[in-house]
C-alpha positions in Angstrom: -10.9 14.8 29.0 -13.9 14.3 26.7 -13.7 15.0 23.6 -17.3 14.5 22.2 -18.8 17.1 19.8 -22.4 18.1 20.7 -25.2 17.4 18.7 -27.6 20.3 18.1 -29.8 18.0 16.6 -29.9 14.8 18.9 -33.6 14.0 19.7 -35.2 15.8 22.8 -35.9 13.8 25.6 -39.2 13.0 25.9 -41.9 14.4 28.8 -41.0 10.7 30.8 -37.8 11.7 31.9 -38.4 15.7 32.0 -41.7 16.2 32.4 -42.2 18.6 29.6 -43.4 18.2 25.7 -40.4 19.7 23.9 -41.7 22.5 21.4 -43.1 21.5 18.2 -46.5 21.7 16.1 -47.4 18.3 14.4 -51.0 20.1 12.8 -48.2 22.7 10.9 -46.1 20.1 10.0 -48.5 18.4 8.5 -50.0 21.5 6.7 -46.5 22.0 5.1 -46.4 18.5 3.7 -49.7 18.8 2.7 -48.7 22.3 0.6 -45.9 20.6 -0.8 -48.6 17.9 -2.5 -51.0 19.8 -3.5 -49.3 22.7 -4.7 -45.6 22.7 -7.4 -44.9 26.1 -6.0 -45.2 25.1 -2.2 -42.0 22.8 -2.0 -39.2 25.3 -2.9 -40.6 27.8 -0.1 -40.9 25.0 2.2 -37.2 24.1 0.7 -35.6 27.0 1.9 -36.4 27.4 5.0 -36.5 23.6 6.3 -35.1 20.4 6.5 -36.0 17.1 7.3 -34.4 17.3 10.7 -36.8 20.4 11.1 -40.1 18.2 11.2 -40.7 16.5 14.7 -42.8 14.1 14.0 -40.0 10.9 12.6 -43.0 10.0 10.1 -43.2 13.5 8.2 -38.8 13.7 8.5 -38.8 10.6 6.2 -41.7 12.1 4.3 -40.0 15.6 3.6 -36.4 13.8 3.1 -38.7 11.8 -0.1 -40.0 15.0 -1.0 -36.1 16.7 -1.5 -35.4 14.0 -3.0 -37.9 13.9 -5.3 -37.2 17.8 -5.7 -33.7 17.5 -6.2 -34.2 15.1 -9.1 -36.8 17.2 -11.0 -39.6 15.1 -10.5 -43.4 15.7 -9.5 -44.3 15.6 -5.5 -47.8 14.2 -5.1 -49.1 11.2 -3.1 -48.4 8.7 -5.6 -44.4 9.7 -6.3 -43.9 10.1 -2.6 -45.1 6.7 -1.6 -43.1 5.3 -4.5 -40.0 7.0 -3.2 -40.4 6.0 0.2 -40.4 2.5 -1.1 -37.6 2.8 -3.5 -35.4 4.4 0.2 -36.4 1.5 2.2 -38.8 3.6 4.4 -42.1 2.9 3.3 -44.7 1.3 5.9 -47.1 -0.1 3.8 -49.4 -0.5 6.5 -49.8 2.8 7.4 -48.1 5.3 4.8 -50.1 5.1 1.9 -53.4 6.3 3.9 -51.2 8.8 6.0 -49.9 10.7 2.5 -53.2 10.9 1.4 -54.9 12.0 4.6 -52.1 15.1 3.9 -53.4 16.2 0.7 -57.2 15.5 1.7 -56.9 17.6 4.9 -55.6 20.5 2.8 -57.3 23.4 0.9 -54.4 26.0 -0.1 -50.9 26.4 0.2 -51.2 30.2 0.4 -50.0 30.3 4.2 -46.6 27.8 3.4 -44.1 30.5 4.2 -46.0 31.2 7.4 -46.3 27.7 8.3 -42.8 26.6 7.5 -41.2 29.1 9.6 -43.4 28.1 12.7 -41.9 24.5 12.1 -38.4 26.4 11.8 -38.4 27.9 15.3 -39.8 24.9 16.8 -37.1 23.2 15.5 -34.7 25.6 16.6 -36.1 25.9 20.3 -35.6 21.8 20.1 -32.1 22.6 19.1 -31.4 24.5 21.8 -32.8 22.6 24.3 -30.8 19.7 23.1 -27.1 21.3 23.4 -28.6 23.0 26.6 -28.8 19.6 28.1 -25.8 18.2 26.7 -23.7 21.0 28.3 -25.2 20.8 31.6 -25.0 17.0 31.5 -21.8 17.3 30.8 -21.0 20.7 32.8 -20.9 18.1 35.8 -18.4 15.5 35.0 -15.2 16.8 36.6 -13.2 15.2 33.7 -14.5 17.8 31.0 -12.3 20.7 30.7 -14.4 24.2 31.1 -13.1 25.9 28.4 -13.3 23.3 25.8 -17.1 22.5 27.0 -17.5 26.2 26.9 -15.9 26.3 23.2 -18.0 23.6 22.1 -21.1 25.5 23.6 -20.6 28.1 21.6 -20.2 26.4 18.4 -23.4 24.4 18.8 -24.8 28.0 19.5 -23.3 29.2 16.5 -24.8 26.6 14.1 -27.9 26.8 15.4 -28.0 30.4 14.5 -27.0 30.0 11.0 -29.9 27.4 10.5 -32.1 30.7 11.0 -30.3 32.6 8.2 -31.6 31.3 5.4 -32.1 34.0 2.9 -35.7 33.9 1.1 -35.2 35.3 -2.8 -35.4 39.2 -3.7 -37.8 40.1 -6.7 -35.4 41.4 -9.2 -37.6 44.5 -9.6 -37.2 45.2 -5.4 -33.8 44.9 -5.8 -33.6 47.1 -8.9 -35.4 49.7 -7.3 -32.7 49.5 -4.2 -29.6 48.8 -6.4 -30.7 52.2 -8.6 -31.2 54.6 -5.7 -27.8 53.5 -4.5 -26.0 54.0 -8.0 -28.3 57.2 -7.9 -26.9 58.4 -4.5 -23.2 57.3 -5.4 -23.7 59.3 -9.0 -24.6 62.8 -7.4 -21.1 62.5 -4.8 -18.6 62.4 -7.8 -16.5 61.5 -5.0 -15.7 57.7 -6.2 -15.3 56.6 -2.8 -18.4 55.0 -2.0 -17.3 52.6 1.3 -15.8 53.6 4.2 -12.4 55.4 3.1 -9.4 54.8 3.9 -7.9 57.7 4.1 -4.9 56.9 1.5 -6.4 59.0 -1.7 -4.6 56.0 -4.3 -5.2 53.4 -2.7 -9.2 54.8 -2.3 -9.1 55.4 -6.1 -8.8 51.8 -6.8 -11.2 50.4 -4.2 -13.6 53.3 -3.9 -13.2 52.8 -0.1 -13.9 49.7 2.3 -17.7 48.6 1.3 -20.3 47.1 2.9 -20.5 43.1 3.6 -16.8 42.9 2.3 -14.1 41.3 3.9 -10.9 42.2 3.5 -7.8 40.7 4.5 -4.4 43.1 5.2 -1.9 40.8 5.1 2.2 40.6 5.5 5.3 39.0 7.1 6.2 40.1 10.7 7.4 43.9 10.9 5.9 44.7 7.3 3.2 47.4 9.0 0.3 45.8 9.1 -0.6 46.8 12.3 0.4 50.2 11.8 -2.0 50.3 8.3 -4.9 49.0 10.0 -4.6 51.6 12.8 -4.0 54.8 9.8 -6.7 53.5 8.5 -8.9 53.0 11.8 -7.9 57.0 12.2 -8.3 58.2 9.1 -12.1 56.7 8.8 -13.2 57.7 13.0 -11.7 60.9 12.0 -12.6 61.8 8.3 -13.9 65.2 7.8 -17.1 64.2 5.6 -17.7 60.3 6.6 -16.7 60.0 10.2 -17.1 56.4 10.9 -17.5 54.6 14.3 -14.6 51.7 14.5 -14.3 48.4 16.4 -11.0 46.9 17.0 -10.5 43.3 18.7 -6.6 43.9 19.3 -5.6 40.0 20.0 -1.9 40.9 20.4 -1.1 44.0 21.5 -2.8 45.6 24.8 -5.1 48.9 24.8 -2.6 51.0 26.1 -0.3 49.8 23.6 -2.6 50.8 20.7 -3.1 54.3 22.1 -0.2 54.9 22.6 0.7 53.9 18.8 -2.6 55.8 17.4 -1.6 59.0 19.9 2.0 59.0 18.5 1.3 58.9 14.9 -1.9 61.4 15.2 1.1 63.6 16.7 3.3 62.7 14.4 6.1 62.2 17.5 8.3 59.1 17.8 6.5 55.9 19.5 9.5 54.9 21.5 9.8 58.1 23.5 6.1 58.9 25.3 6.4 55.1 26.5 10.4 55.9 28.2 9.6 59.2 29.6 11.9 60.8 27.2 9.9 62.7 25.1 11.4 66.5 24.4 9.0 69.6 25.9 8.3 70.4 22.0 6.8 67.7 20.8 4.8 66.7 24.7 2.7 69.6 23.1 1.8 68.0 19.9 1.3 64.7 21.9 -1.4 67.0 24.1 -3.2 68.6 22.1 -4.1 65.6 20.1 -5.0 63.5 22.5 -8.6 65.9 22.6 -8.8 65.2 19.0 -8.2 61.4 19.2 -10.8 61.7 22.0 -13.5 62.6 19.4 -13.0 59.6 17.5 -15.6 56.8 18.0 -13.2 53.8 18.3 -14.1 51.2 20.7 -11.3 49.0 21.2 -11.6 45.0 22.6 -8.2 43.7 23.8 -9.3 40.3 25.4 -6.6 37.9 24.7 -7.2 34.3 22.8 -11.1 35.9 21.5 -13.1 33.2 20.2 -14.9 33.6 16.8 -18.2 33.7 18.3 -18.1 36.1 21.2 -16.0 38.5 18.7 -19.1 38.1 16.4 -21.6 38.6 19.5 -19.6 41.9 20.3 -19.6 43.4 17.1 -23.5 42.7 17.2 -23.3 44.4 20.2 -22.0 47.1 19.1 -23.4 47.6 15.9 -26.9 47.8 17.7 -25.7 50.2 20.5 -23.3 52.7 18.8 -23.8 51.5 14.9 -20.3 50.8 13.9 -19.5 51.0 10.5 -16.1 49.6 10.4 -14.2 46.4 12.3 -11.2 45.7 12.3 -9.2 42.2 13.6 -6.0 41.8 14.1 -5.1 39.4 14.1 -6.8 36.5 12.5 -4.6 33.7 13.5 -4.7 34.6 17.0 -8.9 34.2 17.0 -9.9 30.8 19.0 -12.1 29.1 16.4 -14.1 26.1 17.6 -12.0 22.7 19.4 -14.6 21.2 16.6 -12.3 21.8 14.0 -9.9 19.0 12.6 -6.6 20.5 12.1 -5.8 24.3 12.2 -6.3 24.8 8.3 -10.0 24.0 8.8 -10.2 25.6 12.2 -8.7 29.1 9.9 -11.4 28.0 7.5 -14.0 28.2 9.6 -12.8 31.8 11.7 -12.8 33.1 8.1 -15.9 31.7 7.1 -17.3 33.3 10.2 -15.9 36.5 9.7 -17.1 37.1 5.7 -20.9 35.8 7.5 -20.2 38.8 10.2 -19.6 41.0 7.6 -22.6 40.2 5.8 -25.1 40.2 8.5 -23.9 43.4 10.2 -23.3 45.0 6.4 -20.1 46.5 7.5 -16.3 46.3 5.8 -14.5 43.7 8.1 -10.5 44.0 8.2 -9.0 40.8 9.3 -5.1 41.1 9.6 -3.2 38.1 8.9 0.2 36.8 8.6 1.8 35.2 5.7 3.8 31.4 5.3 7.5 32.4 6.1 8.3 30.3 3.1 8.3 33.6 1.1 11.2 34.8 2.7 13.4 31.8 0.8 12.4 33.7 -2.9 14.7 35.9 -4.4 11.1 38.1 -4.9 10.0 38.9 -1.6 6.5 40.6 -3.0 3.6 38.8 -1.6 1.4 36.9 -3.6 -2.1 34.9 -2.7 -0.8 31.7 -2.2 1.6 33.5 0.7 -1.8 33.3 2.8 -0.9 31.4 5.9 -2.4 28.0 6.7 -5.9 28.2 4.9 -6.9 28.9 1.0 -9.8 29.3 2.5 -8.7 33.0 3.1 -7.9 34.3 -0.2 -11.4 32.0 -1.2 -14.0 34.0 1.6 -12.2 37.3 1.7 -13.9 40.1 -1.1 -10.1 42.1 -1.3 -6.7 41.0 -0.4 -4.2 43.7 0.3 -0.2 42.8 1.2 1.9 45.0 2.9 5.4 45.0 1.4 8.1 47.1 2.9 11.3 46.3 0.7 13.8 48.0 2.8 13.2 45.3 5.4 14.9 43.0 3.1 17.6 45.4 2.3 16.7 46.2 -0.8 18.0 49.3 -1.7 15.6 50.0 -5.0 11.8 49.8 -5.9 9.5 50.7 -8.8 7.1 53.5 -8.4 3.6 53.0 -9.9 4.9 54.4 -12.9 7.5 51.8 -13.5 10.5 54.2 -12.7 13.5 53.0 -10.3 13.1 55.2 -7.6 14.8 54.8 -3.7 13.1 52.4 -1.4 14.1 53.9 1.9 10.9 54.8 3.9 8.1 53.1 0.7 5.7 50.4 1.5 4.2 49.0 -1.4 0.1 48.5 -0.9 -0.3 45.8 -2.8 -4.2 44.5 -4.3 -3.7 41.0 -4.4 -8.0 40.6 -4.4 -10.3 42.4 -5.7 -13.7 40.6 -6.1 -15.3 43.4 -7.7 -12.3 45.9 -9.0 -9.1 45.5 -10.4 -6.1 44.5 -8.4 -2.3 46.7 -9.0 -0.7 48.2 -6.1 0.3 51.7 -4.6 2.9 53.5 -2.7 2.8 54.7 0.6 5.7 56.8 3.2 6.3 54.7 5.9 7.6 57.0 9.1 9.7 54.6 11.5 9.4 56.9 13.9 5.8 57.0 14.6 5.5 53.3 12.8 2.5 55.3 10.9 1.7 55.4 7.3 1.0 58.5 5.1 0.2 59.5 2.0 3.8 60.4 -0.3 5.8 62.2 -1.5 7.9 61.8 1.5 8.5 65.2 4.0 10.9 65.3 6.7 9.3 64.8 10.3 10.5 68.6 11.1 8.2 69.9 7.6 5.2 67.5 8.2 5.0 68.4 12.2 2.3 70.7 12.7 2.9 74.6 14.5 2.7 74.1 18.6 -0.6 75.0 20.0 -0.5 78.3 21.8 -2.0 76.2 25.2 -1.4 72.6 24.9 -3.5 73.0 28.5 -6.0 70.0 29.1 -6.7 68.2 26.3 -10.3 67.4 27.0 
């Protein structure tokens, strides 16, 4: 099986052996270089948006590499330095590059269309881009040694970096982004609320982020049978369902099926033990509460994705999908280590790198909270303190590096402990506590709170702890239908 990487930026083959002139627009390239010498203020615009693999034309690549470097080192870009640096990198032509450099500046009267210019030589170079893993793939696509799902991996990797070479961000005016930052602070002021994300739905553990918020990522992680799973579903409830914010939720459920989930969400909306709708054994009483809350899970705007082994990139071209369609506030992966990232990738720390990477860029781009769930290195278990800490994170610091708020789920009665602190610092029972625990907080302070966690219905709620008779709510008088 092959195992070579394709090359988004391999040279186009030429009109001889395809009969077409692959895109590009030599008279813009050349008005950008010829910006660039006339004008200081020309070369960082062109600087953010290009690079020298961007320029078509092999003379103006080695031209614009000069010119970065040149940049890079503080100096002037005009005719004279460029040449100079072309000699001093073993490029020059001396022939033909001193007239060509000055032809540039000659042939140019203002740099005032640069931005428009440089992004015409941008989507050239990306059509070129595309065209070039196009063909690799199809060249390869009929080799019968090639595996399919690798080739198709790699595909969408190649896919994927060309796309982030468009999303380059230009600068914001600080007075622009005044303007917006203040009307936000403005609108956030006049709620008094202090939950300014998407909340979720735990009142202290809301008080100490304000709520999910926008272009954050936020890792929920924990050892096996902690209630990870379960949080991230409370939480995927309590936000679809929230009396003042409802928010629409995607869920890419990598281990456990649809059916599964629903039947987990149903049981704890219900408040009626898990085990029992799934055995047939559930008593008369509490097939009414199970009823008459499947109408109001029914309202919720949860859209749930269950496709085993998801790769990075069509989980990011979903939630595009369905930001743009039913403008989801709110996704939620669990769980990370079960996300295909590209065959690219070295060794599985960098391949984790790189899903994570991804996932902090989707969360950006869409401006949504993204939850990733992830598990945590089973060396913990060996320490006499079982309480999670950062460097916990399984296979990749890159996790606790990308992700804006780290939260641990710690259950202590897993481990037999018979004993906890409350937030207060009180010894108080652990039976039925899970401790929320803010490893992360890029922009809020970290601590932890307490939460009941009901085995029953493997659902989290807010304390002091009830009994599942008190906290069950009175039969409907017609459980009927429930849509």
């Amino acid at each position: 099986m092959a195992n070579t990487i394709l090359d988004i930026q391999a040279p186009v083959e030429s009109s001889a052996s395809q009969g077409r002139v692959p895109p590009q627009a030599v008279d813009v390239e050349k008005a950008v270089l010829g910006a660039m010498l006339i004008d200081k203020e020309a070369a960082p615009k062109a600087l953010e948006l290009l690079d020298p693999t961007s320029f078509y034309n092999p003379t103006h690549q080695k031209i614009f590499q000069s010119m970065v470097s040149l940049f890079e080192k503080g100096e002037a870009i005009d005719a004279v330095t460029v040449v100079e640096e072309l000699r001093r990198r073993g490029l020059f032509n001396p022939v033909e590059d001193p007239a060509y450099v000055t032809e540039l500046t000659m042939n140019m009267t203002s740099s005032a269309n640069v931005d428009y210019h440089a992004r015409i030589v941008l989507e050239k170079a990306l059509m070129r881009s595309l065209i070039s893993a196009s063909s690799s793939v199809a060249s390869r696509a009929y080799n019968d040694t090639e595996d399919a799902l690798d080739l198709l991996d790699e595909a969408e990797a190649a896919i994927f970096q060309i796309s982030e070479r468009r999303l380059k961000k230009t600068f914001t005016p600080i007075n622009r982004a005044l303007h917006e930052t203040f009307a936000m602070l403005e609108e956030i002021h006049g709620k008094h609320s202090g939950v300014t994300g998407v909340p979720s739905g735990f009142p202290m553990l809301d008080e100490k982020t304000g709520g999910f918020q926008n272009s954050d990522l936020i890792i929920v992680a924990g050892r096996p049978s902690q209630g990870k799973t379960a949080l991230a579903l409370s939480i995927c409830r309590n936000a679809a369902l929230h009396p003042e914010k409802r928010t629409s939720v995607a869920i890419f459920s990598l281990e456990m099926s649809e059916q599964q989930l629903i039947v987990r969400m149903l049981s704890a909306e219900a408040r009626v033990n898990a085990h029992q709708p799934r055995t047939g054994k559930l008593p008369d009483e509490n097939w009414k509460y199970l009823s008459r809350n499947v109408g109001r899970l029914a309202e919720a705007k949860i859209f749930i994705d269950d496709t085993p082994a998801l790769s990075i990139l069509e989980l990011r071209a979903k939630a595009r999908r369905l930001k743009a369609e039913h403008e989801i506030g709110l996704v939620v992966v669990d769980y990370l280590q079960l996300v295909q990232g590209p065959k690219s990738a070295e060794s599985r720390e960098r391949e984790i790198s790189m899903i994570s990477r991804s996932l902090k860029a989707l969360a950006k781009e869409l401006n949504i909270p993204v939850v990733a769930l992830s598990q945590l290195n089973r060396a913990l278990e060996a320490r006499s303190d079982k309480r999670p800490v950062l460097a916990d994170l399984r296979e990749s610091g890159a996790l606790e590096q990308d992700a804006d708020v780290v939260i641990f789920v710690h259950r202590p009665e897993t481990y037999n402990i018979k004993e906890t602190k409350d937030v207060d610092g009180t010894t108080m029972d652990a039976e039925g506590i899970a401790e929320i625990i803010i490893g992360k907080q890029r922009n809020g302070p970290t601590g932890f709170t307490l939460l009941t966690f009901v085995k029953d219905y493997a659902g989290f709620e807010r304390r002091a702890p009830r009994s599942l008779e008190t906290y069950l709510p009175p039969p409907s008088e017609e459980p009927g239908p429930p849509f």
